[in-house]
Backbone as CSV, one residue per row, in Angstrom:
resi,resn,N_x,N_y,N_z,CA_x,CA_y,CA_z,C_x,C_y,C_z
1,UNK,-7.680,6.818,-61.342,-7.038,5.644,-60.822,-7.760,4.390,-61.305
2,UNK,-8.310,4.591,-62.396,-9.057,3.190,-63.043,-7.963,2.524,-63.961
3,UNK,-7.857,1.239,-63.631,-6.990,0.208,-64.497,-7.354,-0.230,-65.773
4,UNK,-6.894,-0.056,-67.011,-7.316,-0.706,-67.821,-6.800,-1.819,-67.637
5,UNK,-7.341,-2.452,-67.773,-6.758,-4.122,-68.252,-7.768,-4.853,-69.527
6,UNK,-6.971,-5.528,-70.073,-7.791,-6.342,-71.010,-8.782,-8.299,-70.238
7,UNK,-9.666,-8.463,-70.031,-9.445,-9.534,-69.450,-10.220,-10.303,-70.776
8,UNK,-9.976,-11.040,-70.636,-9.962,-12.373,-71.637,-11.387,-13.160,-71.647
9,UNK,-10.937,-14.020,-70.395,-11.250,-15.400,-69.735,-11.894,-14.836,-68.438
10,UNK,-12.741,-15.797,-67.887,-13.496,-16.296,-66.730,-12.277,-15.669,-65.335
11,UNK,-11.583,-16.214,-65.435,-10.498,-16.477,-64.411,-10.194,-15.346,-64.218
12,UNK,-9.776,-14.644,-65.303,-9.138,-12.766,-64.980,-10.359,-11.954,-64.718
13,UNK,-11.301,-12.502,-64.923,-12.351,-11.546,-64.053,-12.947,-11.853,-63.170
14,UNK,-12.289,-13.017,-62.426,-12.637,-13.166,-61.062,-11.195,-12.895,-60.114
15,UNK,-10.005,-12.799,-61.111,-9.006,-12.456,-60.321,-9.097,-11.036,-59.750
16,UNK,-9.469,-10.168,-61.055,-9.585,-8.576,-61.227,-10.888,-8.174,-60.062
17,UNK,-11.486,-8.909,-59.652,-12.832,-8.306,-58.735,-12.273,-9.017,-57.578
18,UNK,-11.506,-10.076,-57.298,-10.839,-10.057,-56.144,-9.724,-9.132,-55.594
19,UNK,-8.930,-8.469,-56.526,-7.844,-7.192,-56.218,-8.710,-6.321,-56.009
20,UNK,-10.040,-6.373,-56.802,-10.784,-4.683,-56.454,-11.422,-4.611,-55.194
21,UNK,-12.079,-5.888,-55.045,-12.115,-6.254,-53.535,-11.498,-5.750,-52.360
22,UNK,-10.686,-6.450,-52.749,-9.115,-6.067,-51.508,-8.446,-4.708,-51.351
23,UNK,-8.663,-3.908,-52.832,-7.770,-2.741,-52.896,-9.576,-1.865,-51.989
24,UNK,-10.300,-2.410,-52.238,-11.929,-1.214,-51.604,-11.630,-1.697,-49.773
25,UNK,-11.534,-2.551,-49.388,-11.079,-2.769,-48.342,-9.892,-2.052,-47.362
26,UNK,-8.889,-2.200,-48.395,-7.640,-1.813,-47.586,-7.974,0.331,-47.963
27,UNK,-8.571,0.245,-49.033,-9.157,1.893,-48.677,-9.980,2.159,-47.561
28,UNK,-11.117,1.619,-47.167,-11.928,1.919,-46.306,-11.156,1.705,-44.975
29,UNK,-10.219,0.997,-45.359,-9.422,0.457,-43.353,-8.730,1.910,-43.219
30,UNK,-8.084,2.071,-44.203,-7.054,3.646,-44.804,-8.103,4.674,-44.315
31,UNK,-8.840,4.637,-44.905,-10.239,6.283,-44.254,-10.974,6.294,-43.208
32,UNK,-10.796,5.205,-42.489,-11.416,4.727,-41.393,-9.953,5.155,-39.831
33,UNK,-9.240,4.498,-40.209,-7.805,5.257,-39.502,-7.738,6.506,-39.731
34,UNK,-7.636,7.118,-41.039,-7.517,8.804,-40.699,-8.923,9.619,-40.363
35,UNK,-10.224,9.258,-40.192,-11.075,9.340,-39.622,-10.806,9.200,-37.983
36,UNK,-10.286,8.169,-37.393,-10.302,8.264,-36.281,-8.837,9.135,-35.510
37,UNK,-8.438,9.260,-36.348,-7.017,10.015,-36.030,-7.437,11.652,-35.979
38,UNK,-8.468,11.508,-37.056,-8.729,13.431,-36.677,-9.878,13.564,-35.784
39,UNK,-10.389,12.509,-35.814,-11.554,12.639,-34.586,-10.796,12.536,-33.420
40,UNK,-9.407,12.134,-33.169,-8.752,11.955,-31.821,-8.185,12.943,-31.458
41,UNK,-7.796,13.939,-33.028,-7.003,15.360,-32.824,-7.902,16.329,-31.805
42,UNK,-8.828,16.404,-32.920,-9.949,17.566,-32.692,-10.646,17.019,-31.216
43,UNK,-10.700,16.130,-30.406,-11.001,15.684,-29.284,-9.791,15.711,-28.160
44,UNK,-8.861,15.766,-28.647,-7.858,15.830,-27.690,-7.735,16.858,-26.796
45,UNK,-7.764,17.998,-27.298,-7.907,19.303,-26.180,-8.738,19.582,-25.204
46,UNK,-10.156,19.007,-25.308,-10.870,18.803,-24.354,-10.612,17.950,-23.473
47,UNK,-10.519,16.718,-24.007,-10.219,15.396,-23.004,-8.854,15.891,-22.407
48,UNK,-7.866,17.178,-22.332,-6.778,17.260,-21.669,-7.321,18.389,-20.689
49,UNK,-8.338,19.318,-20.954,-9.121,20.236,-20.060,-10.249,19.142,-19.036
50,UNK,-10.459,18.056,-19.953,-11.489,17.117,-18.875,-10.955,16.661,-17.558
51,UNK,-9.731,16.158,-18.203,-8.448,15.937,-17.021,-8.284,16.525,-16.013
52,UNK,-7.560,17.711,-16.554,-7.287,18.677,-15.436,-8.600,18.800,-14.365
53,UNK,-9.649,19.399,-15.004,-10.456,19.340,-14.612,-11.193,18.690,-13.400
54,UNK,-11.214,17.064,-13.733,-11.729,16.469,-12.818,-10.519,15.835,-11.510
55,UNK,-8.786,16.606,-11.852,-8.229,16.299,-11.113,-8.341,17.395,-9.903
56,UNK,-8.669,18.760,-10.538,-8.899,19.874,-9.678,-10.329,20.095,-9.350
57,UNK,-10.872,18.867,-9.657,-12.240,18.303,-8.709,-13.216,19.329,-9.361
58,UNK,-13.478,19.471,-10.452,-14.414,20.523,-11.282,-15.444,19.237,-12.120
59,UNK,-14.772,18.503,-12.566,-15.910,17.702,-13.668,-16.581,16.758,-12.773
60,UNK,-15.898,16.436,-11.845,-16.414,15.371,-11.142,-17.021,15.393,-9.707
61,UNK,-18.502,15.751,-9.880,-19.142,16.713,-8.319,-19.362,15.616,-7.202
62,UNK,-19.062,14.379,-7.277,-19.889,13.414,-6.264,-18.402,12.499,-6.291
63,UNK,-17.064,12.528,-6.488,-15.791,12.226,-6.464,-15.754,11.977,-4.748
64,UNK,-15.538,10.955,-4.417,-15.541,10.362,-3.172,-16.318,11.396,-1.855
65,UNK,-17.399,11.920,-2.403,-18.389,12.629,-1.417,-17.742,13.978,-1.486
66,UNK,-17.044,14.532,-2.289,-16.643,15.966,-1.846,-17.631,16.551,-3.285
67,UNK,-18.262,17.833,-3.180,-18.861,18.265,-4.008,-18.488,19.802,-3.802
68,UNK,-17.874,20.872,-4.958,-17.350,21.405,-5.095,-18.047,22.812,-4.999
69,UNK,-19.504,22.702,-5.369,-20.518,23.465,-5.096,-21.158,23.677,-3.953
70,UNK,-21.033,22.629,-2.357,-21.031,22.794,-1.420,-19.670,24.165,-1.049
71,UNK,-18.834,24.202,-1.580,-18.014,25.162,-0.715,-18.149,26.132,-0.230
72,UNK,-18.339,26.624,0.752,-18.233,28.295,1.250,-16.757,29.142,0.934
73,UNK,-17.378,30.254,1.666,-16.601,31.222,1.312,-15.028,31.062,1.918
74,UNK,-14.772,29.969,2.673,-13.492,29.907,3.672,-12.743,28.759,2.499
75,UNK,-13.513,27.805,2.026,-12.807,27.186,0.924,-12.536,27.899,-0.120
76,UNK,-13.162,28.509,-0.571,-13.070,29.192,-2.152,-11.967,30.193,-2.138
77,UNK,-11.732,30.844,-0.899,-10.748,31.945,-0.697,-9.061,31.255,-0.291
78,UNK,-9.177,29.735,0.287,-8.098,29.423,0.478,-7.722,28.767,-0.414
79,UNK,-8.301,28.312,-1.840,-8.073,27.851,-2.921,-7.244,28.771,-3.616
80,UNK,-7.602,30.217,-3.483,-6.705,31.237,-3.663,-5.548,31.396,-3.560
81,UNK,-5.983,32.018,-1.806,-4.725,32.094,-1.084,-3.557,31.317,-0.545
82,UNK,-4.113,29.888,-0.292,-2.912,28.881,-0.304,-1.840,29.099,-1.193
83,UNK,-2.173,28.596,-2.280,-0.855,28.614,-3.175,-0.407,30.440,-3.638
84,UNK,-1.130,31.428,-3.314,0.194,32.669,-3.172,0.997,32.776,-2.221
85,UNK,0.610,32.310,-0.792,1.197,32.474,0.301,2.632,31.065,0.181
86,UNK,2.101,30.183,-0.491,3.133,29.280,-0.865,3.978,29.825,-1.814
87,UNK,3.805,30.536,-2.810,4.431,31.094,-4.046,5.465,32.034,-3.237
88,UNK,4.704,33.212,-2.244,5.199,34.410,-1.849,6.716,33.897,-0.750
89,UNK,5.912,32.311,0.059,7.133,32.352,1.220,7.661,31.330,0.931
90,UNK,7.503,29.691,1.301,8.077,28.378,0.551,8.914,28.734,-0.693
91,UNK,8.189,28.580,-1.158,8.408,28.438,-2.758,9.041,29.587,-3.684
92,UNK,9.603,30.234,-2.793,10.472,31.936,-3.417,11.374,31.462,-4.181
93,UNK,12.557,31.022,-3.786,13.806,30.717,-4.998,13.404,29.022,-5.792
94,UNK,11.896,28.949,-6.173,12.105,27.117,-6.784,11.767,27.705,-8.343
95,UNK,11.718,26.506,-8.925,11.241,27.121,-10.510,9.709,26.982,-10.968
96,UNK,9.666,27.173,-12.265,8.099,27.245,-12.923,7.191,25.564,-12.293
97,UNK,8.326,24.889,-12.846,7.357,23.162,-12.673,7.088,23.223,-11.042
98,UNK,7.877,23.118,-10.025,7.414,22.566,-8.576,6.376,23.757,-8.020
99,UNK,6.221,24.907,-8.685,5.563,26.340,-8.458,4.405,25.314,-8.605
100,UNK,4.223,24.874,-9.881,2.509,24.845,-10.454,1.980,23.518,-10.297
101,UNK,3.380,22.472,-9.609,2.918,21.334,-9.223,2.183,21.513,-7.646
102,UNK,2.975,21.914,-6.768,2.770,22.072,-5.300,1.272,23.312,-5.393
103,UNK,0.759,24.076,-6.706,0.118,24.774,-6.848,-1.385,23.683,-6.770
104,UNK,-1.343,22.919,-7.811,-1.890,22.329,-7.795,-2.200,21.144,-7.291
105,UNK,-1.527,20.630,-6.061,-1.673,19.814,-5.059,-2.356,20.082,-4.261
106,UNK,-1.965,21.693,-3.814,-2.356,22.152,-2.685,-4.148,22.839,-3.532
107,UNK,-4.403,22.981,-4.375,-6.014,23.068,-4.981,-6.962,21.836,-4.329
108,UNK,-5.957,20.703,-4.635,-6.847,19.505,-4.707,-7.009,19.313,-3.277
109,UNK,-5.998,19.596,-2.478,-6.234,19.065,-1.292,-7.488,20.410,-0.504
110,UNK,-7.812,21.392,-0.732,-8.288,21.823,-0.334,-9.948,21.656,-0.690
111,UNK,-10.439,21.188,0.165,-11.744,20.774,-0.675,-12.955,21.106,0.593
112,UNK,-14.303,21.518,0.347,-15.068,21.259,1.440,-15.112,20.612,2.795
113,UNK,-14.568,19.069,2.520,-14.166,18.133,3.508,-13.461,18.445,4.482
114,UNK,-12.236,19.013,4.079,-11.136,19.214,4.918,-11.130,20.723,5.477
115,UNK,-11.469,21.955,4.677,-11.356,23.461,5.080,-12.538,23.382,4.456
116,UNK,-13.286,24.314,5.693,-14.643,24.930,5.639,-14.868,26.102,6.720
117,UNK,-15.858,26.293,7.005,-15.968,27.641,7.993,-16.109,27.069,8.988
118,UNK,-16.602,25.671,9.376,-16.793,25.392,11.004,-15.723,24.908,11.246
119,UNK,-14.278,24.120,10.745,-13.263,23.998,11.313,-12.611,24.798,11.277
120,UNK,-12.362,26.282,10.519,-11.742,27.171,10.890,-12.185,28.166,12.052
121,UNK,-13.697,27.768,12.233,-13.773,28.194,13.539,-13.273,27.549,14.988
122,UNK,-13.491,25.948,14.496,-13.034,25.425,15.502,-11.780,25.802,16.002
123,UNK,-10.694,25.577,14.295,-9.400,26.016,14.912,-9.106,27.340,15.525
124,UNK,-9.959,28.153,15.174,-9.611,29.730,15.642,-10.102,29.461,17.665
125,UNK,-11.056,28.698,17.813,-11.064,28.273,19.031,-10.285,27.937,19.875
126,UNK,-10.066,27.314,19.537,-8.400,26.330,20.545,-7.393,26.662,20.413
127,UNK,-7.212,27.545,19.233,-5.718,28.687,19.226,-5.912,29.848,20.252
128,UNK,-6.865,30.472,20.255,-7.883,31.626,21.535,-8.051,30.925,23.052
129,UNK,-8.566,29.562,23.067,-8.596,29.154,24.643,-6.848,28.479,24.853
130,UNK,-6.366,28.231,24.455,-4.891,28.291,24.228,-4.305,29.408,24.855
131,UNK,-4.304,30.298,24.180,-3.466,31.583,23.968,-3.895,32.276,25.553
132,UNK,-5.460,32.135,26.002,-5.641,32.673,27.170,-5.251,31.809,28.315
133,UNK,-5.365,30.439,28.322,-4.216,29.540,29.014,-3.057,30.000,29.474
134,UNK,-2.123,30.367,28.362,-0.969,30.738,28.520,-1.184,31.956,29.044
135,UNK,-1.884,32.796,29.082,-1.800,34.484,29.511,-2.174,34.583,30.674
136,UNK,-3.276,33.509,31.080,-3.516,33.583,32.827,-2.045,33.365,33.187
137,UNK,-1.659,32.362,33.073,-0.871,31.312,33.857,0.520,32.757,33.847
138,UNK,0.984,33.279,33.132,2.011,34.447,33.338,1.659,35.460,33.970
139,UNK,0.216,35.733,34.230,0.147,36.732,35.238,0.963,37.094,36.099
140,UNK,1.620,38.338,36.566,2.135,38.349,38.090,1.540,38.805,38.991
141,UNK,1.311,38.463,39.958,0.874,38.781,41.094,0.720,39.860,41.525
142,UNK,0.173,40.629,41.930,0.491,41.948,42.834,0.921,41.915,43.709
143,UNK,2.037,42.753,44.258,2.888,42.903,45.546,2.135,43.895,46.281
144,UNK,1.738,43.051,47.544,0.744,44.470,48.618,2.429,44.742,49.263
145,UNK,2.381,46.146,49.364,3.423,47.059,49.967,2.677,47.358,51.776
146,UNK,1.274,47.371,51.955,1.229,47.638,53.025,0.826,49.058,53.037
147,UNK,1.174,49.696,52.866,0.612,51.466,51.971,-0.069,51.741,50.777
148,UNK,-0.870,51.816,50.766,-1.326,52.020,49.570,-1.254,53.432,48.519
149,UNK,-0.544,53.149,47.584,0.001,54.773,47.214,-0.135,55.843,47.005
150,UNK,-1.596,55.853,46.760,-2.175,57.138,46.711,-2.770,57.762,48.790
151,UNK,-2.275,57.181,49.351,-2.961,57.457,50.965,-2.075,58.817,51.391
152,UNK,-2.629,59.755,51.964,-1.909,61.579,52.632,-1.184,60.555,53.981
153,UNK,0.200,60.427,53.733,0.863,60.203,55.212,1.755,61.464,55.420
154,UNK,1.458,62.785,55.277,2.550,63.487,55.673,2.799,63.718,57.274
């Protein structure tokens, strides 16, 4: 890609090193764009796993005080089980997208903060003093007959 040209005079060889100028320029702007275009390719797949990632609260451990490595065993299992039990009953006749959206809503919302082992104890509490509430209160009474049934009256 070398030009011959004949130059003469003063003038055509300051014209000719001003085009070469300009043409080394508008190359380097040229390799400098497809430089950053494949550095954006080859970076792109991560930065779309970084995403996800720190939306399902993995990249990002100190994300408004919830830290993901605090979780016990009552979070980690309902991270699970939430969204099958949503898949298995809700969500039976919907399609692929609201499956893996509501899938992943319900990830995020489950976090240390909110489900852990001492509020599921709590709640298992007050569902139990509840439940025995209701079971006194239906008791029936015993009816004294006045005889007692096992007594010999022959």
């Amino acid at each position: 890609m070398v030009n011959q040209t004949n130059i003469e005079n003063i003038q055509q060889l300051r014209a000719q090193i001003k085009s070469l100028r300009l043409q080394q320029a508008e190359q380097e702007l040229y390799f400098l764009k497809k430089k950053q275009s494949f550095k954006d390719a080859i970076e792109s797949p991560f930065t779309f796993l970084k995403k996800i990632g720190s939306f399902l609260g993995f990249n990002t451990p100190k994300q408004h005080g919830i830290n993901p490595k605090n979780a016990d065993w009552v979070t980690s299992l309902a991270r699970i089980l939430v969204p099958m039990v949503l898949n298995k009953t809700l969500l039976r006749g919907n399609g692929l997208f609201l499956k893996s959206v509501l899938t992943l809503l319900s990830q995020r919302v489950i976090n240390p903060q909110n489900v852990n082992q001492n509020k599921l104890s709590s709640l298992i509490d007050k569902a139990s003093s509840w439940i025995n509430s209701t079971l006194k209160s239906k008791k029936k009474p015993t009816i004294d007959y006045g005889i007692p049934p096992d007594s010999e009256t022959f």
